[in-house]
py3Dmol code that shows the C-alpha trace and the ligand (Angstrom):
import py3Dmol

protein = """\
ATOM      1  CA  UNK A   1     -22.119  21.127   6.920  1.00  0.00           C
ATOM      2  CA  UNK A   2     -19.316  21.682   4.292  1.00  0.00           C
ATOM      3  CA  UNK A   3     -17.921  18.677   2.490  1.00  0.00           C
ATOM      4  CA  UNK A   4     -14.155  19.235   1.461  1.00  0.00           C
ATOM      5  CA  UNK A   5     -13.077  15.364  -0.371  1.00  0.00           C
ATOM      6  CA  UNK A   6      -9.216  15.354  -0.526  1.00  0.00           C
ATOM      7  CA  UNK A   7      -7.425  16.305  -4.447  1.00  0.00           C
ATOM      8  CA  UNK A   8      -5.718  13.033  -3.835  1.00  0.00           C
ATOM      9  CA  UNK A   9      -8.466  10.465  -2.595  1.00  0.00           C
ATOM     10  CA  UNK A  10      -8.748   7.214  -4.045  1.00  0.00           C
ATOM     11  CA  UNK A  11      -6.972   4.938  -6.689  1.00  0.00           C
ATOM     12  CA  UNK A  12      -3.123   6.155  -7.448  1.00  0.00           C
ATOM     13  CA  UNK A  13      -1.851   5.427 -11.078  1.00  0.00           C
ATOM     14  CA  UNK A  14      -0.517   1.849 -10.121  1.00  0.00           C
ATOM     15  CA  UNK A  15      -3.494   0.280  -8.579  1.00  0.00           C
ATOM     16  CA  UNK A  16      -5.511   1.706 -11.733  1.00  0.00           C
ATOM     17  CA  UNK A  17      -2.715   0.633 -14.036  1.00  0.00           C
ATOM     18  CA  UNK A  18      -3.078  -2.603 -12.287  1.00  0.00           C
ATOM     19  CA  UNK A  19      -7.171  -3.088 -12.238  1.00  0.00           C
ATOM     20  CA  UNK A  20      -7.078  -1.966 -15.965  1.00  0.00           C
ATOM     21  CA  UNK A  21      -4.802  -4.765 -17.077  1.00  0.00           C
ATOM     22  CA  UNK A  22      -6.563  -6.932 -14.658  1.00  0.00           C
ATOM     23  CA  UNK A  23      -9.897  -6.109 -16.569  1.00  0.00           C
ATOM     24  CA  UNK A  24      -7.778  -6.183 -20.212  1.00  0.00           C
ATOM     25  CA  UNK A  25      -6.286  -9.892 -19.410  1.00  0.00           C
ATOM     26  CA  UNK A  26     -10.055 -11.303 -18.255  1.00  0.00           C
ATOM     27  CA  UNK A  27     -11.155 -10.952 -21.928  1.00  0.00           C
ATOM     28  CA  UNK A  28      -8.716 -13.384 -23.168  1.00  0.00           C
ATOM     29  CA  UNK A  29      -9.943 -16.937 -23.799  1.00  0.00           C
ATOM     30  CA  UNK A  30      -7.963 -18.630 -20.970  1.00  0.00           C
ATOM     31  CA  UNK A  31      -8.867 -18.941 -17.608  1.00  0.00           C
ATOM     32  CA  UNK A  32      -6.844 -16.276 -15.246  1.00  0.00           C
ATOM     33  CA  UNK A  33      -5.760 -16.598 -12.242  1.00  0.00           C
ATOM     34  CA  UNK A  34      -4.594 -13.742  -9.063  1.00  0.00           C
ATOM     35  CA  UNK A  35      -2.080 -15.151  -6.197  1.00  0.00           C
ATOM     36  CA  UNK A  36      -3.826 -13.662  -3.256  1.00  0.00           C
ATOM     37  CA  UNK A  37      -5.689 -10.139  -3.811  1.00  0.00           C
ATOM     38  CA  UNK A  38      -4.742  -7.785  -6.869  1.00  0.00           C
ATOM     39  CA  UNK A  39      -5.009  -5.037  -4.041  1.00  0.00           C
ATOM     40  CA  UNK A  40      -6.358  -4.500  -0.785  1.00  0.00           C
ATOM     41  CA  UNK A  41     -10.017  -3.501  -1.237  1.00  0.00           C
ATOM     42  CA  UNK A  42     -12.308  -5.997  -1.425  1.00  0.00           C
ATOM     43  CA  UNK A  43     -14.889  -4.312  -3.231  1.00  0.00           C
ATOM     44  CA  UNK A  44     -12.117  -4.288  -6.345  1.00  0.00           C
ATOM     45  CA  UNK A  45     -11.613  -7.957  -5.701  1.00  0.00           C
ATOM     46  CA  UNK A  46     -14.881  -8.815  -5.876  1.00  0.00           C
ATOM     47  CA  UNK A  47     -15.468  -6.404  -9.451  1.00  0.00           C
ATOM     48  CA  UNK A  48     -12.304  -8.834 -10.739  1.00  0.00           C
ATOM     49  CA  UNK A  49     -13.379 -12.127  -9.917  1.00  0.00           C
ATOM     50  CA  UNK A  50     -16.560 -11.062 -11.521  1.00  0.00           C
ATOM     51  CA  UNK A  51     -14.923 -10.270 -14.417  1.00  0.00           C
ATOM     52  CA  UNK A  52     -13.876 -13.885 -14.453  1.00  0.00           C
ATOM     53  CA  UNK A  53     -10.432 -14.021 -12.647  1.00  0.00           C
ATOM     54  CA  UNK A  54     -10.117 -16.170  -9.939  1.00  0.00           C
ATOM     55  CA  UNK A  55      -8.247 -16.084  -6.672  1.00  0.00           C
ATOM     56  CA  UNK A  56      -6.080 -18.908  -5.328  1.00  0.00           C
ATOM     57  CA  UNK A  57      -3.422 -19.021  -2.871  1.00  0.00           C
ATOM     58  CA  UNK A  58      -1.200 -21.764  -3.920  1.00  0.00           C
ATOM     59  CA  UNK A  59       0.617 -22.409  -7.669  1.00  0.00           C
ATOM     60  CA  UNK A  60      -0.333 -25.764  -9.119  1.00  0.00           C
ATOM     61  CA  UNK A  61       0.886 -27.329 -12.862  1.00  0.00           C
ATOM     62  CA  UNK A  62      -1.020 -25.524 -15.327  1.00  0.00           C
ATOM     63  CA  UNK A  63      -1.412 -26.291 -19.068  1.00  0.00           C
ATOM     64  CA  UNK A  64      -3.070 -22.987 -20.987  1.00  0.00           C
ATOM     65  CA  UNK A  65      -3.802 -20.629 -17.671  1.00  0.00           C
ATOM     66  CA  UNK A  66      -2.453 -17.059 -16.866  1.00  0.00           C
ATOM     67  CA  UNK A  67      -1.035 -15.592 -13.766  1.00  0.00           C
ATOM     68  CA  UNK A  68      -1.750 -11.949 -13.063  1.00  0.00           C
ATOM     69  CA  UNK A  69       1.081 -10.735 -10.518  1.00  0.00           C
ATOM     70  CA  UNK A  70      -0.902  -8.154  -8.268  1.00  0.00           C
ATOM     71  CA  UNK A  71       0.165  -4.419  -7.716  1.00  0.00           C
ATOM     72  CA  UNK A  72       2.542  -5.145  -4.395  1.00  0.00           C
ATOM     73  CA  UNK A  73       4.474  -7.291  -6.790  1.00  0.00           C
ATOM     74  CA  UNK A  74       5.910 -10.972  -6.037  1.00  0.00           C
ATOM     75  CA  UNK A  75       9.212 -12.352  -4.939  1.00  0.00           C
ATOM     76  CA  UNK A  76      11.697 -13.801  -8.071  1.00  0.00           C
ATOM     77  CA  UNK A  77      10.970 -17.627  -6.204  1.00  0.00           C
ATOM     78  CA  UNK A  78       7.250 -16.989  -6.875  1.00  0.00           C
ATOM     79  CA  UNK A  79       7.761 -15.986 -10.484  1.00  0.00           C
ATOM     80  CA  UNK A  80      10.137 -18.499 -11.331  1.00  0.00           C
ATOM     81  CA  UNK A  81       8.015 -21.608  -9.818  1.00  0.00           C
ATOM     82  CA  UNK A  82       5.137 -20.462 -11.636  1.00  0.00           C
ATOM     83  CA  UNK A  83       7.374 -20.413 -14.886  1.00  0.00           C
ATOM     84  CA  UNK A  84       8.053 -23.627 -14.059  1.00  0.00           C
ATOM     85  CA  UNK A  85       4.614 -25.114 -13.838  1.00  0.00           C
ATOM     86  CA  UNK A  86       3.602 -23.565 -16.819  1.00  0.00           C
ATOM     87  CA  UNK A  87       1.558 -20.161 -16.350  1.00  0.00           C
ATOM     88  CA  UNK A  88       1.686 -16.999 -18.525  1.00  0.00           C
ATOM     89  CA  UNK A  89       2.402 -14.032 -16.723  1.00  0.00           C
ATOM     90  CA  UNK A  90       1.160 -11.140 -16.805  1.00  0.00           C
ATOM     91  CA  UNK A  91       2.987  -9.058 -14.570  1.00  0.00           C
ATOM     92  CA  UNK A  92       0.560  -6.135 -12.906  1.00  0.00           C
ATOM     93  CA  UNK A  93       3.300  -4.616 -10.742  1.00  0.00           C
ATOM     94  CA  UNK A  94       3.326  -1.357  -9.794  1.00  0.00           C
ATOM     95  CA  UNK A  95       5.962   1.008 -11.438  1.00  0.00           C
ATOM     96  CA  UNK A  96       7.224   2.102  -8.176  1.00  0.00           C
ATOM     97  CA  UNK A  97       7.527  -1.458  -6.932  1.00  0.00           C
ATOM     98  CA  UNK A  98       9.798  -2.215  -9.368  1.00  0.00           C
ATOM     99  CA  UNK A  99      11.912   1.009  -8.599  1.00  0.00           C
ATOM    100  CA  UNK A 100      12.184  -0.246  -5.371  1.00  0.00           C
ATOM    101  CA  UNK A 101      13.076  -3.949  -6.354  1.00  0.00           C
ATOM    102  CA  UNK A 102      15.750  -2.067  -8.688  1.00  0.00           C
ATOM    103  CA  UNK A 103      17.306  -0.099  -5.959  1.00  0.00           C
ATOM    104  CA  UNK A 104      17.191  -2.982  -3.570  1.00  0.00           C
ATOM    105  CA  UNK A 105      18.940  -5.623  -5.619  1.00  0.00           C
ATOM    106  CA  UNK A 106      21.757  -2.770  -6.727  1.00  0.00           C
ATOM    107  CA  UNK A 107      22.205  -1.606  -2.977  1.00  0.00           C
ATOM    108  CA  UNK A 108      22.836  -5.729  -2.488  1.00  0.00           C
ATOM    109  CA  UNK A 109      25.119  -6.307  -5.161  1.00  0.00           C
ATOM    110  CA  UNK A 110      27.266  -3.170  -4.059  1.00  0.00           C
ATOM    111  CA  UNK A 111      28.118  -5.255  -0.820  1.00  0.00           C
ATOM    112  CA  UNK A 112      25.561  -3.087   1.492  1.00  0.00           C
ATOM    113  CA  UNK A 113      23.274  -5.210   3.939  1.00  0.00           C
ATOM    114  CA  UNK A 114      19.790  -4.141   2.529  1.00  0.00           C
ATOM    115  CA  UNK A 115      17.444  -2.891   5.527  1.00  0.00           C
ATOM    116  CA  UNK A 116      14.164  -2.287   4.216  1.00  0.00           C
ATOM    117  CA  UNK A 117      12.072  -0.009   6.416  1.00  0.00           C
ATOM    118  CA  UNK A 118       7.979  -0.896   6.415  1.00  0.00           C
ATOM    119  CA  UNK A 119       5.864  -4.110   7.701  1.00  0.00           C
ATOM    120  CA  UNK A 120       7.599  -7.670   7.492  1.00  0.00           C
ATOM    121  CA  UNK A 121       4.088  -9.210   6.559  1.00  0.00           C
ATOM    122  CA  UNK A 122       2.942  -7.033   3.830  1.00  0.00           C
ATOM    123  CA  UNK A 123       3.030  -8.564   0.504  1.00  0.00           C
ATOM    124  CA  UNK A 124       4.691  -5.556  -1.237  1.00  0.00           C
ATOM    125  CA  UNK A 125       7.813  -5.834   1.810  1.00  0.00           C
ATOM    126  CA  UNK A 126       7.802  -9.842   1.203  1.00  0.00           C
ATOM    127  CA  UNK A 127       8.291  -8.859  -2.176  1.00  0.00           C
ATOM    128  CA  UNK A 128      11.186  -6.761  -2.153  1.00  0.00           C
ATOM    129  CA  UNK A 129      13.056  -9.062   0.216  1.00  0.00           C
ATOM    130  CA  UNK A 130      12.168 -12.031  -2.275  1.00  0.00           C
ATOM    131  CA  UNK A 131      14.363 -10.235  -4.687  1.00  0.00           C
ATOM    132  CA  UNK A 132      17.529 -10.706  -2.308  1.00  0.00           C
ATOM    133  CA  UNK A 133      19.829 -13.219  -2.131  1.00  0.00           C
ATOM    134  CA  UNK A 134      20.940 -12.885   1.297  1.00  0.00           C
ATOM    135  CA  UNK A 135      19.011 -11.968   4.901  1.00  0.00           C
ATOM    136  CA  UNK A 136      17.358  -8.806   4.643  1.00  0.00           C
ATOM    137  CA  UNK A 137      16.263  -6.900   7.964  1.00  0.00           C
ATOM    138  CA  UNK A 138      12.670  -5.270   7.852  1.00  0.00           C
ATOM    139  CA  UNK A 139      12.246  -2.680  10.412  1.00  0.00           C
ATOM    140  CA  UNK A 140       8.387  -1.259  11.033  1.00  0.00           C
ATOM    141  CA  UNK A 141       8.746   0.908  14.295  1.00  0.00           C
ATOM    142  CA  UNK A 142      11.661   2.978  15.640  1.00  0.00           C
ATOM    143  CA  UNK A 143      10.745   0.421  19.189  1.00  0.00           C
ATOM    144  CA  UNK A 144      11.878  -2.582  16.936  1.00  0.00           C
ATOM    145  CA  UNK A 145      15.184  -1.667  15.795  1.00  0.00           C
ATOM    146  CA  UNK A 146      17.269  -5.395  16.416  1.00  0.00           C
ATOM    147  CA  UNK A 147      20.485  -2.926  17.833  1.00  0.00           C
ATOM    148  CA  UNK A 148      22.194  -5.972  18.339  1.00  0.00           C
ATOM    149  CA  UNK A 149      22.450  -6.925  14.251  1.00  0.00           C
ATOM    150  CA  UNK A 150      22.635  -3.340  13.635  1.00  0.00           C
ATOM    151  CA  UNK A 151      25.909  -2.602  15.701  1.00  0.00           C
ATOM    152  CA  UNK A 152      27.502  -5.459  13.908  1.00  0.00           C
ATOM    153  CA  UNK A 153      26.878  -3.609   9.956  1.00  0.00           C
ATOM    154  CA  UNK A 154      29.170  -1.373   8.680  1.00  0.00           C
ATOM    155  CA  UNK A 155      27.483  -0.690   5.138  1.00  0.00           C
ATOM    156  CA  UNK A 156      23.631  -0.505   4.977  1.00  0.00           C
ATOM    157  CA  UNK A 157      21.678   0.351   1.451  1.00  0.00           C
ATOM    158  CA  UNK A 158      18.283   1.011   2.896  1.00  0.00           C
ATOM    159  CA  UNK A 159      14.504   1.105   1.215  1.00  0.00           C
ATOM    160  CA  UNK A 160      11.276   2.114   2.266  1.00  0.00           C
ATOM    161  CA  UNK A 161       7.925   0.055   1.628  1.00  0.00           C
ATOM    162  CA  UNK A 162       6.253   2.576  -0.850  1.00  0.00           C
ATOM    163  CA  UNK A 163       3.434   3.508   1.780  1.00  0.00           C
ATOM    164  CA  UNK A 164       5.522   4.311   5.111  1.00  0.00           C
ATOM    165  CA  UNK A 165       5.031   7.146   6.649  1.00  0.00           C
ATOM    166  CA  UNK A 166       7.811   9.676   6.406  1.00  0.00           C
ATOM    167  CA  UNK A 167       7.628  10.865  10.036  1.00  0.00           C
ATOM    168  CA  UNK A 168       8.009   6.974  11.123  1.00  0.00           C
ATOM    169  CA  UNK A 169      11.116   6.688   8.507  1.00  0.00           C
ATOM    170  CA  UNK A 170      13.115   9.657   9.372  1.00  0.00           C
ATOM    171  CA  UNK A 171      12.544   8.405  13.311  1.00  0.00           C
ATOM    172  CA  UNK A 172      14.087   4.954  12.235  1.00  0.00           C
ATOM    173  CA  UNK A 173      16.524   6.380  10.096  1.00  0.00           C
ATOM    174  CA  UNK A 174      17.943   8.629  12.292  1.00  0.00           C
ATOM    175  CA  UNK A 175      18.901   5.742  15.063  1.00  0.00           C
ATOM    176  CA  UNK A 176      19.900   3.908  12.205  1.00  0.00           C
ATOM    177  CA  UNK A 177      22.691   6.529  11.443  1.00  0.00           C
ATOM    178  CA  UNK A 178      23.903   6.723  14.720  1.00  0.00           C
ATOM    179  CA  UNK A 179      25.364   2.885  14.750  1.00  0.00           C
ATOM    180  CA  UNK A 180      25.910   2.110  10.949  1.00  0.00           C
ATOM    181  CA  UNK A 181      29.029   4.380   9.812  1.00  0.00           C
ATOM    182  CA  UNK A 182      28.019   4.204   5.715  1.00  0.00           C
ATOM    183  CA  UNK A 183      24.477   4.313   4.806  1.00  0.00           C
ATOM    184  CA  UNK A 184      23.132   4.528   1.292  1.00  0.00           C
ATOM    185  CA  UNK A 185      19.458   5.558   1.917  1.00  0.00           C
ATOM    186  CA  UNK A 186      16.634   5.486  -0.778  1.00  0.00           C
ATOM    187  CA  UNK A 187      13.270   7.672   0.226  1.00  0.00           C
ATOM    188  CA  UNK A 188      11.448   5.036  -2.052  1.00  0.00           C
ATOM    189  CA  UNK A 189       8.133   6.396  -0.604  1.00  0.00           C
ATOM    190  CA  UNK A 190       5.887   6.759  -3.742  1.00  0.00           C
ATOM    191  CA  UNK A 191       4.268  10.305  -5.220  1.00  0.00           C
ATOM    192  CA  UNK A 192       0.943   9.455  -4.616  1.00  0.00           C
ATOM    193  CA  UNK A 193       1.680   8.398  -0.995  1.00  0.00           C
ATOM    194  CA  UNK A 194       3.517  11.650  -0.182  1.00  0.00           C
ATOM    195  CA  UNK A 195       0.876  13.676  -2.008  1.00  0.00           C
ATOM    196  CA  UNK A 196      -1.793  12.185   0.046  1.00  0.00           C
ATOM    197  CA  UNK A 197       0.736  11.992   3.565  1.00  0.00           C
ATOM    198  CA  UNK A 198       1.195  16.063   2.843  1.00  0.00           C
ATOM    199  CA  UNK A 199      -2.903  16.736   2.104  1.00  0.00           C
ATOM    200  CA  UNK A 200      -3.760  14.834   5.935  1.00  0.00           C
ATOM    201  CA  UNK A 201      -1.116  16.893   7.656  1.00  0.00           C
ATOM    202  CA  UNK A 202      -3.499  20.091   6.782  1.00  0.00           C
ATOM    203  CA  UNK A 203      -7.185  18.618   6.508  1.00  0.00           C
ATOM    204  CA  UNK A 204      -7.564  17.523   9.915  1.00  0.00           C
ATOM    205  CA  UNK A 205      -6.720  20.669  10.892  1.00  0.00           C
ATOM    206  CA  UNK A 206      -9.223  22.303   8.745  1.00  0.00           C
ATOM    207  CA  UNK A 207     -11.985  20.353   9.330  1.00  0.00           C
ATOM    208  CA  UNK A 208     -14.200  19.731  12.395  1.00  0.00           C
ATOM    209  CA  UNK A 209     -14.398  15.809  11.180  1.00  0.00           C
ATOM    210  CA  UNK A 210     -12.407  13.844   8.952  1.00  0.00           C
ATOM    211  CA  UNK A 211     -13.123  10.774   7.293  1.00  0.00           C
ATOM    212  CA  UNK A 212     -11.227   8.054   5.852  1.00  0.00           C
ATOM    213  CA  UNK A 213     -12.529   5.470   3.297  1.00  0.00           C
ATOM    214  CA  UNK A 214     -10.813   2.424   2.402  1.00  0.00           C
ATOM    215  CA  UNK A 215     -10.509  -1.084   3.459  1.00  0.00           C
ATOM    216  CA  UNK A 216      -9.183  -2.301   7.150  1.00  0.00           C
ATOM    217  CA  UNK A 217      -6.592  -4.858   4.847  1.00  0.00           C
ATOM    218  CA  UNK A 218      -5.093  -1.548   3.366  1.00  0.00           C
ATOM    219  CA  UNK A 219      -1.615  -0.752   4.690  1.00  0.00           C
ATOM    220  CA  UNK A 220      -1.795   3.356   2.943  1.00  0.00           C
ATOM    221  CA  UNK A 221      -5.436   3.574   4.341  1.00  0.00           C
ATOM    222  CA  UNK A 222      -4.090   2.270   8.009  1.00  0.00           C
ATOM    223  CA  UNK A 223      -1.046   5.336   7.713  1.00  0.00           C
ATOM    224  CA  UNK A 224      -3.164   8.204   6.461  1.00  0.00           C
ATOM    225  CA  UNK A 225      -5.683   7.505   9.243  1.00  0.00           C
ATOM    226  CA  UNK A 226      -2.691   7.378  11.619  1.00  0.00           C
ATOM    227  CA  UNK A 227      -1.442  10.846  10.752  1.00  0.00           C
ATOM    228  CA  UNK A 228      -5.241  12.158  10.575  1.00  0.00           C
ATOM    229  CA  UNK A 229      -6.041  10.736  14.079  1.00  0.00           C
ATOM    230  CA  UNK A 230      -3.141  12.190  15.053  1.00  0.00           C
ATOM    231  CA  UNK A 231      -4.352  15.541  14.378  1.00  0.00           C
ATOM    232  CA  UNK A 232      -7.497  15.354  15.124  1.00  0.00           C
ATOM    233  CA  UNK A 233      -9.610  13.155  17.194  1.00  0.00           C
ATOM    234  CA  UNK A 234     -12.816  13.085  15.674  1.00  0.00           C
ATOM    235  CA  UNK A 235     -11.087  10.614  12.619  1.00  0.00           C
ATOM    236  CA  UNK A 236     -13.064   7.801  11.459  1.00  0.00           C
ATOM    237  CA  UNK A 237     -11.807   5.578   9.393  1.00  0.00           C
ATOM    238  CA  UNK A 238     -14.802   3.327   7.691  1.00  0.00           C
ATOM    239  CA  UNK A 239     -14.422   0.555   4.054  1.00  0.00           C
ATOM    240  CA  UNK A 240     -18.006   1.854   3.757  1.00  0.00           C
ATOM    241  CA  UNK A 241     -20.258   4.395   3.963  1.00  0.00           C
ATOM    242  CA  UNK A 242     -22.734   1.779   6.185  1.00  0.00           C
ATOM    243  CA  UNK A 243     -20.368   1.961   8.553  1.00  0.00           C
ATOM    244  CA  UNK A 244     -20.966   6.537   9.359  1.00  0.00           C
ATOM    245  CA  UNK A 245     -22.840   6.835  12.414  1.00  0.00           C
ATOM    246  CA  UNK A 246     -24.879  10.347  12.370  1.00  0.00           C
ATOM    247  CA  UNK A 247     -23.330  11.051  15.867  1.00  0.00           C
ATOM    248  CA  UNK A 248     -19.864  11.440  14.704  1.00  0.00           C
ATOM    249  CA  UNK A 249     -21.382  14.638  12.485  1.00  0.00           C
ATOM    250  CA  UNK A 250     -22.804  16.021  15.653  1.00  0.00           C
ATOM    251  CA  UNK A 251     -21.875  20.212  15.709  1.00  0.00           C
ATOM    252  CA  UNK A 252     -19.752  19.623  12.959  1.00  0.00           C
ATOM    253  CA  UNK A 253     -18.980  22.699  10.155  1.00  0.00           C
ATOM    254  CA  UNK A 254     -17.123  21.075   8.195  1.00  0.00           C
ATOM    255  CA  UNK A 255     -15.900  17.560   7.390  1.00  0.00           C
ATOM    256  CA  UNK A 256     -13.101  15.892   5.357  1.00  0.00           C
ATOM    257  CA  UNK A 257     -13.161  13.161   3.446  1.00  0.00           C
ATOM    258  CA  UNK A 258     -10.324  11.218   2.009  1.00  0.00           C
ATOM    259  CA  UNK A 259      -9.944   7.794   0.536  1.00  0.00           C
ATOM    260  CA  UNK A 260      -6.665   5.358   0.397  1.00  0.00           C
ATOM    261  CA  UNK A 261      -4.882   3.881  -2.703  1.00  0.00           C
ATOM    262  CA  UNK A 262      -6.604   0.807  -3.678  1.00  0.00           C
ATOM    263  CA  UNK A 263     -10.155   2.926  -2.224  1.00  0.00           C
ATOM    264  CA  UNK A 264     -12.494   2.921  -5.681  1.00  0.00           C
ATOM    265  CA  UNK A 265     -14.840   5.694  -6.754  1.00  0.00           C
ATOM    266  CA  UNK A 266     -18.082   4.229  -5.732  1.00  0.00           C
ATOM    267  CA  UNK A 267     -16.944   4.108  -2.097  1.00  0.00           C
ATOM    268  CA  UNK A 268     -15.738   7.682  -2.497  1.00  0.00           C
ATOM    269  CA  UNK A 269     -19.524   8.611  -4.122  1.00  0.00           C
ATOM    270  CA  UNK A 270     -21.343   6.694  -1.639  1.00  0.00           C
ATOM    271  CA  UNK A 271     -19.289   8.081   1.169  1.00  0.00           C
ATOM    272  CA  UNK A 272     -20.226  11.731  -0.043  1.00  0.00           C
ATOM    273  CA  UNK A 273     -23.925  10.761  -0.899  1.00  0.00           C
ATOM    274  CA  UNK A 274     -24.701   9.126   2.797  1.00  0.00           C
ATOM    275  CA  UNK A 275     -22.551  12.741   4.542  1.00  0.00           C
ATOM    276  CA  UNK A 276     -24.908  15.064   1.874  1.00  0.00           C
ATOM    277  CA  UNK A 277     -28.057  12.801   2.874  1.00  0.00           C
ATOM    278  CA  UNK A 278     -26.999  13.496   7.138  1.00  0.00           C
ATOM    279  CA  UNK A 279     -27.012  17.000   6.264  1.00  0.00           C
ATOM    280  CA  UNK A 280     -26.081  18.973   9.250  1.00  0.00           C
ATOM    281  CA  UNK A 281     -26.452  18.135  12.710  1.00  0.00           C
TER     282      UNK A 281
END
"""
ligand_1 = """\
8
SF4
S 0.575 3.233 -3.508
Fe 2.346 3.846 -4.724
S 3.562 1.994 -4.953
Fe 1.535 1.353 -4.252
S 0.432 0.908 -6.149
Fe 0.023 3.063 -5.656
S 1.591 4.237 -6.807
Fe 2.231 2.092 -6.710
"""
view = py3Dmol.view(width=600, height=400)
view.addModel(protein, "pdb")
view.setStyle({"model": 0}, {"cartoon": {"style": "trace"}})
view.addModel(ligand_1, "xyz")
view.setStyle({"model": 1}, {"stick": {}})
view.zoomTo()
view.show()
């Protein structure tokens, strides 16, 4: 049984930008803190709080203690309060985040209602609309398009959560277009996203299995095994390699392996060891 692991699989630049700092700011003398997870994996949480950073989920007055602003980013209320109570930040926000906060505040400020196309209860989405001053609508599937608010708009600036699929966007977008006479759209889907989105349109095809590593909080992880299943049926998508059952190798030539954003290494390695150690079927 052939074992083809995806060019792209595993950690893009900003979640290792963002563990590396993460790692950097746990040397320094005073304790350090993460709002909610740095990303979604949990075996990276767990390597951070080892390191000595812990994880709480509310801000409280702090004399001498650091706040680590995870990769999704934060909204500007967040930051500010915890200015206010006293923490140092250290601000592990993805690059493309911050694009994406850019665009969204401009597309505001040049009088468009700001749509922002992804999930409503993912921190990176919560993020971008906490950069707003006024309502922002967040639209996840072409079925939940509010027509009613979007008849009323005549000038919509709209973003995309970094992860989105593009097939889902363009769907979205092109309903959009039909009721809003001036759009401003921004394709604010990240590199490493469409590099990985464009590698499971072929592998699934290619490959009798495929396999998908990376945890079940992991928004990039949840798309990629979308468009895989999609393709193919025999897609599994698994945070470890415990979870491969032999059966799902049964007759198969080949299978493909792939791994989401925040995915590390060692679940990649494992993933491959426990497939080499099935051997074929
Ligand atoms: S998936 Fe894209 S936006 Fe999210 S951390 Fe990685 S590079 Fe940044």
């Amino acid at each position: 049984m052939k074992i083809n692991l995806a060019k792209s699989a595993g950690f893009c630049f900003g979640v290792r930008k963002a563990i590396t700092t993460a790692l950097e700011t746990a040397k320094t003398k005073d304790p350090v803190f993460m709002l909610g997870d740095i990303v979604h994996n949990e075996e990276v949480v767990r390597q951070i709080q080892n390191a000595g950073i812990k994880k709480i989920n509310s801000l409280r007055r702090s004399k001498n203690k650091t706040l680590l602003i995870r990769a999704h980013g934060c909204s500007k209320k967040t930051l500010k309060r915890a200015l206010k109570l006293g923490y140092r930040i250290i601000d592990a926000t993805c690059p493309m985040v911050k694009e994406i906060h850019r665009i969204a505040c401009k597309l505001e400020n040049g009088g468009n209602q700001v749509i922002i196309i992804g999930d409503k209860r993912h921190d990176e989405v919560q993020g971008i609309v906490g950069q707003l001053k006024n309502p922002v609508i967040v639209i996840d599937y072409p079925r939940n398009i509010p027509l009613g608010k979007i008849k009323k708009i005549a000038r919509a600036g709209i973003v995309v959560q970094s992860t989105q699929k593009l097939d889902n966007v363009l769907e979205i977008l092109e309903t959009l277009r039909k009721h809003i006479p001036r759009i401003a759209f921004h394709n604010t889907i990240c590199n490493p996203t469409r590099m990985k989105q464009d590698e499971i349109k072929a592998m699934p095809l290619e490959n009798s299995v495929m396999i998908i590593i990376g945890s079940k909080t992991s928004a990039n992880t949840k798309r990629i095994f979308e468009i895989s299943k999609s393709l193919n049926k025999k897609s599994y998508w698994v945070s470890s390699a415990k979870e491969i059952k032999k059966m799902w190798l049964n007759n198969a030539e080949s299978v493909g392996v792939t791994a989401g954003a925040s995915t590390p290494e060692s679940s990649i390695k494992e993933v491959i060891a426990k497939l080499k150690a099935i051997g074929p079927a």
